[in-house]
N, C-alpha and C positions, 0 to 999 in steps of 0.2 A: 403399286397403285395407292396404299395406304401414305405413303411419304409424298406422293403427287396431291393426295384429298389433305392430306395433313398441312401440306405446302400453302394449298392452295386458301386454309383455313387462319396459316401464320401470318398471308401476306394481307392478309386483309385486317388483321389486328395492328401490323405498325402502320396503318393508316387511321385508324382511332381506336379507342378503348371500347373492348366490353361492356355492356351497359345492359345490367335484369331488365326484364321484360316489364316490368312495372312502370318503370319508370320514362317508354317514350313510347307502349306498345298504343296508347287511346290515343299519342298522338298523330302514329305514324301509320297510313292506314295501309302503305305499301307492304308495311311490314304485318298487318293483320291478315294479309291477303297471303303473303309469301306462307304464314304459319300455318294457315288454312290449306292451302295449296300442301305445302308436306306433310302433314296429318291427315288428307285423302289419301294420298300417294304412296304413303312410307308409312311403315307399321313403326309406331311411338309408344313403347312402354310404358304404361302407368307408372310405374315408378319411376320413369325417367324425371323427376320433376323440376330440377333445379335443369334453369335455361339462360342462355346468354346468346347473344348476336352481335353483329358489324355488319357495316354500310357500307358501300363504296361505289363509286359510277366507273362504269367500263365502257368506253365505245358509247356514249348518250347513254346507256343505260343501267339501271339502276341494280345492283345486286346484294342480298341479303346473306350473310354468313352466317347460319345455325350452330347452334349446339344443345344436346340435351343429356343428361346424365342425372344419376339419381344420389339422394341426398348423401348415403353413407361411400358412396363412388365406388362401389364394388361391382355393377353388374355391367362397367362397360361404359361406352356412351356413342352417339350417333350426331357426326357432323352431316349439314345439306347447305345447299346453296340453292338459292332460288332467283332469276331476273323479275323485272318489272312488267316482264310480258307473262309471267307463271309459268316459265320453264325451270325443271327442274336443270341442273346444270353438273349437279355433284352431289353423290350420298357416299357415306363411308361410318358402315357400321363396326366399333370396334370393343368386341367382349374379350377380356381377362382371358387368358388362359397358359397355363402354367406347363402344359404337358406339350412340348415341343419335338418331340419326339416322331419321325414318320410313322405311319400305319398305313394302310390298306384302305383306300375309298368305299364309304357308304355306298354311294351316290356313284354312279358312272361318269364320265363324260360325258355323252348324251343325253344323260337323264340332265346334269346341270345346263346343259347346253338350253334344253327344255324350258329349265327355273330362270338362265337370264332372259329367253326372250320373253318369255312370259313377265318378265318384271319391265322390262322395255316397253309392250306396249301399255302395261298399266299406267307407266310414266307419262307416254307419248305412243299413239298407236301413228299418229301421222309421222312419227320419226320411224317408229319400225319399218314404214313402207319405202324409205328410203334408203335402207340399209342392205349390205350384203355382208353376210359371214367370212372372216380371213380366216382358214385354217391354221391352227397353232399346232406346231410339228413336235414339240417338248411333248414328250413323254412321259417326264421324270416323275415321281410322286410327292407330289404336294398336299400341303393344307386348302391350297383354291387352286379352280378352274378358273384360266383365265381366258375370256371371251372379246375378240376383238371384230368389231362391224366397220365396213369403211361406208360411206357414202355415195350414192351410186344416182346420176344426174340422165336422162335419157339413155337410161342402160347401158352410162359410160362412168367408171370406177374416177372417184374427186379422193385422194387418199390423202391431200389437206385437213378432210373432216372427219372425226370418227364416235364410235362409242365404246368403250372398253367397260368391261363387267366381269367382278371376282363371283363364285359363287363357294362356300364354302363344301367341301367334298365328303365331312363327317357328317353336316345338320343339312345341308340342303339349304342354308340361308345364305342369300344375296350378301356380302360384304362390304362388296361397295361397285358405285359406279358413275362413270364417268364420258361427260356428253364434250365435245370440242366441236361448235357447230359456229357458221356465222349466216344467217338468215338474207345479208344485203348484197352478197353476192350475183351475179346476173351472171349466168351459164350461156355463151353460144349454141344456136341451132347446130347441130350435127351436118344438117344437109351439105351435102356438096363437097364432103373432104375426101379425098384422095385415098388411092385403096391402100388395102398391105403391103401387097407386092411394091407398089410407085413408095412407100415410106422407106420399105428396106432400103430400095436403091438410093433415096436422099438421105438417108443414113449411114453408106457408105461413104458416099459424095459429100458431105455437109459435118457432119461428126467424126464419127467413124472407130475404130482400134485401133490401139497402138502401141507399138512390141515397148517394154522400157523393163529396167530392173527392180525387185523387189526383194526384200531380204528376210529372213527369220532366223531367229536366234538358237538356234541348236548345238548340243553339247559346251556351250560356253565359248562357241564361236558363231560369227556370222559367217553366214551362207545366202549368199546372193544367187537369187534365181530368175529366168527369163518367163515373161508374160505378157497375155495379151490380155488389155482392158481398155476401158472407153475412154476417147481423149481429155472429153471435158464433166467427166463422172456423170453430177445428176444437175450440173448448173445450165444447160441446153438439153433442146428438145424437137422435134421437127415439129414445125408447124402442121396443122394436118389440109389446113386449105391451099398454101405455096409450095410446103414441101423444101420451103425453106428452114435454119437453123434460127430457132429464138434464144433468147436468156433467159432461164427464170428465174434464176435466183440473181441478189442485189448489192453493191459492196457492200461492204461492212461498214459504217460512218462511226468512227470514233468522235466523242465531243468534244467543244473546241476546250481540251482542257487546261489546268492550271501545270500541271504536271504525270506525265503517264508514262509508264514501266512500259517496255518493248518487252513482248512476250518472249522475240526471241532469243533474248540476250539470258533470258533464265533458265535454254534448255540444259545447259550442264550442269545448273546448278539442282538438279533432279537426282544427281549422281547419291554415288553412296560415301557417304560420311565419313573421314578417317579418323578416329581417337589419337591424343596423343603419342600412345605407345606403339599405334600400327605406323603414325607420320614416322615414329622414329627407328621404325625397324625397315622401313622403305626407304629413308633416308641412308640408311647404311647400307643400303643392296640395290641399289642405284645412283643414276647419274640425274637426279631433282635439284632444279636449281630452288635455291634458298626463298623464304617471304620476302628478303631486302632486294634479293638480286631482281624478281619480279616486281617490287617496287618501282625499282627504278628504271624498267623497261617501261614499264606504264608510264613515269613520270617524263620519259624520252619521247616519247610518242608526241610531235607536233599536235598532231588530228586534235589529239584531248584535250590540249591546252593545261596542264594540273599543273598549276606555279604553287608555291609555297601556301596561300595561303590554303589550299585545299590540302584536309588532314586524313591519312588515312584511319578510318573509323573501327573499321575490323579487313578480315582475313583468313580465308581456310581454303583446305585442300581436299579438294575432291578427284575420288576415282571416276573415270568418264563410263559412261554408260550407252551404248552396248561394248566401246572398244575398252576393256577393262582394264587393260596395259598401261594403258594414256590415263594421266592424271593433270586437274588444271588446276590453277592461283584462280581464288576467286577475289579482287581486291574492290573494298568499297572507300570510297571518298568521299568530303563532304567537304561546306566553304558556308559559313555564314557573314552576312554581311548586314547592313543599314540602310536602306534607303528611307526617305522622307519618316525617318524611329519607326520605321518599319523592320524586324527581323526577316531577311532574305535567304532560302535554303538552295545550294544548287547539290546535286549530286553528279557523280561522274563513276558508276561500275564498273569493272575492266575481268576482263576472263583473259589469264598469259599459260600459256602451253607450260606443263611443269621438264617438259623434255627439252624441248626447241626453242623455247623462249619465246616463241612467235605469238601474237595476241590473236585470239580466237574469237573475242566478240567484247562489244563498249555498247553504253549507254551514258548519254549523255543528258541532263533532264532539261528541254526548256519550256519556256513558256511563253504563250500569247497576248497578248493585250487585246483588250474587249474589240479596240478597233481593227487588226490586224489584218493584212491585206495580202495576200501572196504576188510574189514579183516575178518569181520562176512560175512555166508552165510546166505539164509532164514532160514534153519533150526537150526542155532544155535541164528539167533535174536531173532525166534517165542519162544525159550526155555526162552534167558532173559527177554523176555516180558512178561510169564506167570510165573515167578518167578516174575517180581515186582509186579504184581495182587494181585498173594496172599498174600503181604505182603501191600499193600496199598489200595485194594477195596477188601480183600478176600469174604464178604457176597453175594457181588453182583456178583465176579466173578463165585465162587460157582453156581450162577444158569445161566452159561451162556453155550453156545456150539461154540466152534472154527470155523468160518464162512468164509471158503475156500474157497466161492467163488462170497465175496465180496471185497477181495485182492487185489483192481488193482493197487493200488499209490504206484507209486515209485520214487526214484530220480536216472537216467541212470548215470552211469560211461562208462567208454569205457572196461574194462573188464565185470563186474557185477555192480549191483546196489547199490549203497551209501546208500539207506537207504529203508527199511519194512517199512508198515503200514498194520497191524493186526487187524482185526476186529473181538467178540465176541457179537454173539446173544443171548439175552435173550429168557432163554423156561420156559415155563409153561404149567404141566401136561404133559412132552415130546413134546409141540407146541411149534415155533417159533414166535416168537413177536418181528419183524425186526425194529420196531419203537424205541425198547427200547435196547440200545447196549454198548460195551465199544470200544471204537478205540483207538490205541497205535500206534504212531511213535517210531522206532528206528533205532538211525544214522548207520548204521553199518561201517562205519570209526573210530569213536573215541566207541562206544560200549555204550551209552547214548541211553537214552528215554528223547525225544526233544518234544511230544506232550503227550497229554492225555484228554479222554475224555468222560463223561459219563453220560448218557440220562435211565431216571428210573421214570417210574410213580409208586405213591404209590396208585396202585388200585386196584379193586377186578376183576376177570377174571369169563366168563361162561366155566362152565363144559364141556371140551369137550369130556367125558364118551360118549354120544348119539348123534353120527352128521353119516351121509349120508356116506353108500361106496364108498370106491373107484371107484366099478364098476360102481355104478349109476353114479356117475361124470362122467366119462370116457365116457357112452354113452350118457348123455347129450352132451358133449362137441362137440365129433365126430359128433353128428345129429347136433346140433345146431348151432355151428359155424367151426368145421371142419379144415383139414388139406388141403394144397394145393400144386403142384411143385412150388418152387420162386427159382431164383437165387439171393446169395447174395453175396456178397465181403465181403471177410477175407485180416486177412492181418498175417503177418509171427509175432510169439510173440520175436520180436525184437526192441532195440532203435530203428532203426531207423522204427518203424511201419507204422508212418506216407509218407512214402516212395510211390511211384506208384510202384515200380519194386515190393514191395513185396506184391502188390497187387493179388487177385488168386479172381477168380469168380466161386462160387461150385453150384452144382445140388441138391437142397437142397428139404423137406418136412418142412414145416414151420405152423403153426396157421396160417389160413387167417386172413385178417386183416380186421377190419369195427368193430368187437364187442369184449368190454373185456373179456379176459380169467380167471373171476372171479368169481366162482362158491359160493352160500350160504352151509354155514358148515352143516345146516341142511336141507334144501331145496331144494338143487343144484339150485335154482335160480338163474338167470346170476344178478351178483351187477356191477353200474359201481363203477369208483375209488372212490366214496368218500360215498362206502357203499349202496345208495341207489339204488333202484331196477331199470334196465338197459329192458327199453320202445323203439322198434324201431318207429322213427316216421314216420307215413303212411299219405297218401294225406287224407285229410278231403275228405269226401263223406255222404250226408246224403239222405236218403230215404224219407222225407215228403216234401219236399222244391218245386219238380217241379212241373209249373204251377202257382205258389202262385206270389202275385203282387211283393216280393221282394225275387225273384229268382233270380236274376240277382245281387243285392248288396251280398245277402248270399254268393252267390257262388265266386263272384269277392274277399271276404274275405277268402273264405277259400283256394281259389287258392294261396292265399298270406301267408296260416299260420296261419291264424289268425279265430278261431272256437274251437267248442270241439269235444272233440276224441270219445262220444256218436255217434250212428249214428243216432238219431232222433234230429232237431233241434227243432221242436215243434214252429213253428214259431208266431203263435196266443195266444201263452200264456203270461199272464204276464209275465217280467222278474225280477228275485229277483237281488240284491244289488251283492251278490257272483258272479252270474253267467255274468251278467253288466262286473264286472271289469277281469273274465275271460278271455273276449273278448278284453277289453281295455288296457292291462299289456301288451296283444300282439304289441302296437302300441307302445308302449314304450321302453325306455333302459332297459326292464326289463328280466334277462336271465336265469332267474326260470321258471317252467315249471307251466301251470296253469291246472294243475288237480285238481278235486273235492274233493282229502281226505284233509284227516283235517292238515297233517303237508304242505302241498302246498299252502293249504288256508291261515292259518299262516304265512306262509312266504311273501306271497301274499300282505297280509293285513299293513303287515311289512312295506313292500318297500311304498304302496299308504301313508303311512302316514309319514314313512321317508322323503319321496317327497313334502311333503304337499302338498298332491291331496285329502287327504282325512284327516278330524278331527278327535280324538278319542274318543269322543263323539256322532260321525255322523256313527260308526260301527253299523251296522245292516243285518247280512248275506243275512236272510230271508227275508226282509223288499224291498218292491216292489220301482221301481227306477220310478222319475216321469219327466215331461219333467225338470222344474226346476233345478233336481238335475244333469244332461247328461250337461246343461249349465255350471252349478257352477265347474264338473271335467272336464269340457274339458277347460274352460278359466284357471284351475291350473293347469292343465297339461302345456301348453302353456306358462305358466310364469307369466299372466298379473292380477293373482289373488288382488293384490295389486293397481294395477292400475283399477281393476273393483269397489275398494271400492271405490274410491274416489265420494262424494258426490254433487251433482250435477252438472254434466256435462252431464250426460247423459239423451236422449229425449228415454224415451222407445216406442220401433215401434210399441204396440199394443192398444187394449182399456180397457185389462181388467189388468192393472196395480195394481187393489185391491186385487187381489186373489194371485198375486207375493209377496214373502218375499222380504221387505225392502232392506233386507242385500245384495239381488241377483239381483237388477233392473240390477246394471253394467254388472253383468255378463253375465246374460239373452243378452242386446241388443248387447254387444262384441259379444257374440258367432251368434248372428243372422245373425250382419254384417259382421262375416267372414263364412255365411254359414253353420254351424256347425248345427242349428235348425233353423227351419219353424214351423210360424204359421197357421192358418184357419182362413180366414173370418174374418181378423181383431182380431181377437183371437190367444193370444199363449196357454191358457190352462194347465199352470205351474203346477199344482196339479196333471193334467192328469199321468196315470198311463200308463209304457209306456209298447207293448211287446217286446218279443224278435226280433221279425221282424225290429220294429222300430229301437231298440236298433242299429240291423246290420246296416239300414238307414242312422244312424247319425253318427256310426263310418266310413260307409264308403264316407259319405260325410267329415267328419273331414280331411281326409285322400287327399279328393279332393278338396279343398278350393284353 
């Protein structure tokens, strides 16, 4: 939120300079108003007193960009934004603070929950009344609660509009907040749309599911898997009065430019890097054709046209990403020329297979003149683009299918469009595999293919002979995550899309939103995006806890996120090594989820040792955790594992120092003196074995130190 108010604060500065309040505040009276207007509204430190602002019209209307901060610039400072009508728009309060470290919430959830609306309708009570609350299912512990409202139009959810609000979880102050509203909108009457029941079915009928491949990247291979998801994502929507399919969302209008990079021509150059000494150790332990030999494939290629005078500029070798095997020639060209003592630049990129030699993807740069008219229509460029296919990728294009309605890019003319971009999906077995595609630019001014581009793993697919009905999908879908009235905004399929005027707010039946529309091919399991199985996350709650002497740290952790999704905690039992850092990944930057199965555990184990919190010789799932070892991860979590070794400096606080491993005195007394463990009776009892009770204990004192 803070890099959204910060943003929103930068972009308003490269459209004029800063300017002290002295100097244009008697003249400017929008801006006495807007000042007034945030100094009701927003609490302004006295000593905030050195202030500066920006101008800027958005949409007719006028908006003021604040700033206040105090002279020696230590206590922070507070950006707002205010329009010409005295709404407030944007506040973001931002104090210093040096201790970044998790802890333990003041302030609950609910209780901030309280402090944003309460600061909402100070702001705006007539916006409060249009608001509904989205639950945020993030658990994790943070420095802010974050608070998100949609907008809610005859008790039908407009999720175009919203209000987001940070509240800070230690002081209980608002940090910032943020209003995205447009007041000129005109909402449809409800009356007369069509029920649930008649949506689903023209949902079926009109949208719909559609089985296709998806892939995720595990163990250092892809793995392609079958699923069922919605055909045209979030760009259609049923109408709710016809029951017909709309558009809502609008191409993309690239402008008429001088010269523009093709996105897709740069996907392999994402890849990873090779230094000299890895090109030359790959070089020796394989079959890579040379920079010259890839040269001169590029230079062969008709399509390009590269005659002499275009010079190769640079050249490197990239490993392909996700197929790691596969490496490409990235070759760049250039050709300067004169017209009218004008310097002319043309460029020509080329991606050649470093195995097959085959070219993988060009860019060609041209460009338009002011008056430029296009000669091709879509249908006679989509012709000349499947006529160079077949004659420059025919194998591949052969297994693809014409993907109508991934068409957006274009470049506007003021009659038609200057130029197509054609996109072909790869099928397998009659499935869609949208991963792996060909995309074709062509100018349709000069009647040229200016880009080209093509993504193809050479792997093996599951059968999808045996996957899950449609129907069963369909009833999953409907019970589980369901349709709902939204209003969305469309806009007219015109240049000028971007336009307000052609803006239209429709009556729509849409997927609710909160969970993906991502069904398993065989299971109808809901998957989220990156494949794995889609867990709502619910308030910890356990059944053996009340009453037990550490009822109170258990529950203050799990109020926080931080526990297992088991509902027994078992609090007297020992706790194994796996189950320890279960609990403890939660206190961490860590944004994996800590479940018991084995690939969670593994990833788990990943990160402690990536961090070096944990040695990989100190793995022991099952292996019971002792006071000792709660010392040794919590001083390297912390940072200070290094500074724990240093030898003697440290007086250890107890008496039974013999039974301590050597290597751990430092860490042992650090973590003492910041609280983290307690001894007995002059006894730490290093070896002791600890339970899970404890465990809660020392993390939730970590937490409070």
């Amino acid at each position: 939120m803070k890099k959204i108010l910060t943003g929103l604060l930068v972009m308003s500065l490269l459209l004029g300079t800063l300017m002290p309040i002295n100097g244009f505040a008697q003249k400017d009276v929008g801006l006495e108003k807007a000042i007034k207007v945030a100094k009701e509204k927003l609490h302004i430190p006295k000593e905030f007193t050195e202030f500066n602002y920006n101008v800027h019209t958005s949409n007719n209307k006028k908006v003021w960009y604040m700033n206040w901060k105090s002279k020696e610039d230590k206590g922070g400072s507070i950006e707002a934004s205010v329009d010409s009508n005295g709404a407030i728009l944007s506040y973001n309060f931002y104090k210093y603070d040096k201790d970044n470290e998790k802890k333990l919430p003041k302030y609950t959830k609910e209780q901030g929950k309280k402090i944003a609306e309460k600061f909402i309708k100070k702001i705006d009570l007539n916006l409060y009344d249009q608001l509904k609350y989205e639950e945020n299912e993030d658990k994790r512990i943070a420095k802010e609660y974050r608070y998100h409202y949609i907008r809610i139009v005859n008790k039908i959810p407009f999720y175009g509009n919203d209000v987001r609000v940070e509240v800070n979880s230690q002081t209980g102050e608002v940090n910032s907040f943020y209003r995205n509203w447009d007041n000129d909108l005109k909402f449809p009457n409800p009356k007369g749309n069509i029920s649930l029941e008649e949506a689903q079915k023209a949902f079926e009928k009109e949208l719909g599911l559609e089985l296709i491949y998806k892939y995720r990247y595990e163990e250092e291979q892809i793995k392609p898997y079958l699923v069922y998801t919605t055909k045209y994502h979030t760009n259609y929507a049923i109408d709710a009065f016809t029951g017909k399919k709309i558009k809502i969302e609008y191409p993309i209008l690239f402008g008429n430019g001088k010269d523009e990079m093709a996105k897709e021509v740069t996907s392999d150059a994402a890849g990873i890097q090779l230094s000299p000494e890895e090109i030359k150790a790959v070089k020796e332990t394989s079959k890579l054709i040379s920079k010259e030999k890839a040269e001169k494939i590029a230079r062969n290629a008709q399509i390009l046209n590269l005659n002499k005078s275009f010079k190769l500029s640079n050249a490197r070798l990239n490993r392909n990403w996700p197929m790691k095997k596969d490496f490409t020639w990235h070759l760049y060209f250039s050709e300067e020329t004169k017209v009218n003592g004008k310097n002319i630049y043309k460029y020509v990129n080329v991606g050649v297979d470093a195995v097959t030699g085959k070219i993988k993807n060009f860019y060609i740069s041209d460009r338009y003149k002011e008056d430029a008219k296009a000669v091709f229509d879509e249908g006679g460029s989509k012709k000349a683009v499947e006529k160079f296919l077949k004659e420059f990728a025919p194998k591949q294009y052969a297994q693809t299918k014409y993907d109508k309605d991934n068409n957006n890019y274009f470049i506007k003319g003021e009659e038609k469009p200057l130029s197509y971009t054609f996109t072909y999906t790869r099928v397998v077995e009659g499935v869609p595999f949208r991963d792996n595609r060909i995309t074709v630019r062509y100018n349709a001014v000069t009647g040229k293919i200016t880009s080209f581009s093509i993504e193809w793993f050479n792997i093996k697919f599951p059968s999808a002979k045996e996957v899950a009905s449609t129907d069963k999908v369909y009833e999953k879908m409907f019970q589980d995550i369901g349709l709902e009235l939204q209003y969305k905004v469309s806009r007219d399929n015109r240049s000028d899309g971007y336009n307000k005027k052609s803006q239209k707010v429709n009556l729509v039946y849409a997927i609710k939103n909160g969970k993906p529309a991502i069904f398993d091919g065989n299971t109808c399991e809901i998957l989220n995006y990156d494949g794995t199985s889609y867990k709502e996350e619910k308030d910890i709650a356990y059944i053996d806890i009340k009453g037990h002497i550490r009822e109170k740290e258990i529950q203050a952790l799990a109020d926080s996120g931080i526990g297992f999704e088991e509902k027994s905690f078992r609090p007297d039992e020992k706790i194994t090594q796996r189950d320890f850092f279960r609990l403890f990944v939660k206190i961490l930057n860590y944004y994996g989820n800590n479940g018991k199965d084995e690939k969670s555990v593994k990833e788990m184990y990943a990160f402690l040792i990536r961090e070096n919190i944990l040695n990989e010789n100190e793995k022991a799932l099952k292996g019971f955790v002792t006071k000792e070892d709660v010392a040794k991860y919590g001083i390297r979590a912390l940072k200070y594992d290094e500074v724990a070794k240093i030898k003697g400096i440290y007086k250890y606080p107890f008496k039974d120092i013999e039974k301590a491993n050597k290597e751990y005195v430092g860490h042992i007394t650090l973590a003492y003196g910041l609280g983290i463990v307690k001894g007995n009776d002059e006894k730490f009892e290093p070896k002791k074995q600890i339970s899970r009770a404890d465990a809660a204990k020392m993390i939730f004192d970590y937490l409070k130190r």
